[in-house]
N, C-alpha and C positions, 0 to 999 in steps of 0.2 A: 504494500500500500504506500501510495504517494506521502511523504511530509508536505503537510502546508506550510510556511512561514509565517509567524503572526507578525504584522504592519500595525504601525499607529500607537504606538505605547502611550504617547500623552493622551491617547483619547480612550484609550482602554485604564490610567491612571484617574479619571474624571468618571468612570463607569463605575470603580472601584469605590472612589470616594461615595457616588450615591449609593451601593448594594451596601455599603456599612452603615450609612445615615439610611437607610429603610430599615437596617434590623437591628439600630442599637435599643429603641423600644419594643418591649413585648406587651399585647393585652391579656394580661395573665387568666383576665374575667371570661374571654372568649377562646382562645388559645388551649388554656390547660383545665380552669374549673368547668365552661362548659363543653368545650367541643372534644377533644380523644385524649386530656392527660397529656401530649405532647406535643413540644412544637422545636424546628431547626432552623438554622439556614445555614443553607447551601451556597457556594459561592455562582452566584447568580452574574456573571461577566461574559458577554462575548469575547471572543469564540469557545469559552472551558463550559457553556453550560449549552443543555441542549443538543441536538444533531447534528453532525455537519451532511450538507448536503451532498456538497463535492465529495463525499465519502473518502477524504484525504485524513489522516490521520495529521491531529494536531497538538503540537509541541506543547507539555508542560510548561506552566510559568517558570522564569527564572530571575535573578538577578533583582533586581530594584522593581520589577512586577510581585516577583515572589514576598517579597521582604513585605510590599506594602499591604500584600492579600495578609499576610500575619499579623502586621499591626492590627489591621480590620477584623482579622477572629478573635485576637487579646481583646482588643477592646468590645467587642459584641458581649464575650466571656464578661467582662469586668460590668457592662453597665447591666446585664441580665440575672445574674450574682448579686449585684446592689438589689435590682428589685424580686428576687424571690426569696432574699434575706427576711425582706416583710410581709410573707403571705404567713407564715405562722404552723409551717407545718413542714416534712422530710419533701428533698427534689432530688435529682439525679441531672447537673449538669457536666458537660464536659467540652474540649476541644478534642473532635476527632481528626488527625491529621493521619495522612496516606500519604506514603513515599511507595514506590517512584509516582502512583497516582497523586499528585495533589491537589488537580483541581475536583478531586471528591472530598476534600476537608469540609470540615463544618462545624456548627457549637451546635450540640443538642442538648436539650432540657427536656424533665419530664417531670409529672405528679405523680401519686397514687399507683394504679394498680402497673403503671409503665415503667417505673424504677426498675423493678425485677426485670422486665423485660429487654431494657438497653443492659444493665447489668449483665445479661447472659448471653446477648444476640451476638459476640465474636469469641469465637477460639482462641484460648491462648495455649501455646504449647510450652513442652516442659521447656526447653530452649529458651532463657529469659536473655531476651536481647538489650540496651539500653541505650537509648535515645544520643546520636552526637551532635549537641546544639550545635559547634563550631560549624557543620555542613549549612547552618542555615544562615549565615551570615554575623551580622549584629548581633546580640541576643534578647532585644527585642524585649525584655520579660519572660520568656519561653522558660529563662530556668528557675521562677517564681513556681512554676506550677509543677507537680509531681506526674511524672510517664510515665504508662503502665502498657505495656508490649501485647499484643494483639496478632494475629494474621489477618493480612485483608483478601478473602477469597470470594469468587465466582461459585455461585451453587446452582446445582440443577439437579432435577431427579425423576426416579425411572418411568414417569410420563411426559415426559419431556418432551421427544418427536410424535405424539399425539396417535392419532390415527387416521388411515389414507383421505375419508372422506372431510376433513380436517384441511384439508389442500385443494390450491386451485387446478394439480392434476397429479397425477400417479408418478409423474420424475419428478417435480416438485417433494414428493413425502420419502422419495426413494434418496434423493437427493439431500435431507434433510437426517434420513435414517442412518448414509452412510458418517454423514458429517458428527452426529451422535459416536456411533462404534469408532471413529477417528479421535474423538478429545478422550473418551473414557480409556485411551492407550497412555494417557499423558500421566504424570503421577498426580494421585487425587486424595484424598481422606474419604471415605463409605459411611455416612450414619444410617442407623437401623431407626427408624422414626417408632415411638413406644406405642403409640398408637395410631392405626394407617390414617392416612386422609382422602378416601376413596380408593383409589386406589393404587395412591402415592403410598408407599411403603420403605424409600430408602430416599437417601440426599448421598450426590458427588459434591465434594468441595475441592477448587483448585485456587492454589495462591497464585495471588498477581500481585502480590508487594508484602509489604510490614503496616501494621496499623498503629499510634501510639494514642492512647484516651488521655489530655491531660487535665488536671482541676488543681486547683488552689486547696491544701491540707491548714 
């Protein structure tokens, strides 16, 4: 797959400043107590969010883009932290950051019955890796907050390639089936799910990077 080049840093630095002034407030009333207990953001910036159409494969941020997308997670972290200090009950915030993926970083927060849930939702294996701020430039505050080591993986499982009528024709699902039996050669983790979900019965996990969750102790 083609690399796109990303163009226009100062107008992608002015995109950046607004995706962090849209999420340095949360409405904790609508957000978390009434609508699902949880709420994120995502680094919401062209070209890192969204499809590309060109189907070009497009370069992580780096350098003085990267740096500034981190002030904008610190600071989301610190001003969402100020206000769920005074809602008067346990949360579950964090900075999720993803190497080499980074533009899937993000600060997610939760209430009640979702704490447990971000709690569990990534694998950490016995392998305890630790965080080298020095790669990310400055340090920004990054080493205020405590990293806890993660894998960031790809899941899919054994309904995955669906079935034929499922497709808009028969090399379509065939095409799709062989592409299945092609990843599941790749090395993977197998979970046995404890209870099926129709007729989902297992999950493949494949890493694509390091995950690190970090929070203020």
């Amino acid at each position: 797959m083609r690399t796109r080049k990303v163009r226009g840093h100062r107008r992608r630095h002015k995109q950046i400043d607004k995706w962090v002034l849209d999420n340095l407030s949360i409405d904790i009333a609508d957000y978390l107590l009434n609508e699902r207990d949880r709420h994120y953001a995502k680094i919401r910036v062209h070209p890192w969010s969204g499809i590309s159409v060109t189907k070009s494969a497009i370069p992580e941020p780096t350098r003085k883009t990267k740096d500034k997308i981190l002030k904008g997670l610190l600071e989301i972290y610190k001003n969402w932290k100020t206000q769920l200090d005074n809602i008067g009950q346990s949360y579950y915030l964090r900075i999720w950051l993803f190497e080499p993926r980074f533009s899937q970083s993000q600060v997610v927060c939760a209430i009640g019955d979702s704490i447990d849930f971000y709690k569990n939702n990534f694998f950490k294996p016995d392998n305890k890796k630790e965080i080298v701020l020095e790669k990310y430039g400055p340090r920004l505050g990054l080493d205020k907050l405590t990293w806890d080591y993660h894998l960031d993986e790809d899941h899919y499982d054994n309904c995955e390639v669906g079935e034929p009528e499922q497709y808009a024709s028969q090399q379509e699902f065939e095409e799709t089936e062989r592409w299945f039996k092609r990843i599941l050669k790749k090395p993977h983790r197998t979970t046995k799910f404890r209870e099926p979900i129709g007729d989902r019965v297992e999950s493949y996990s494949f890493r694509g990077g390091d995950l690190w969750l970090g929070e203020w102790k």
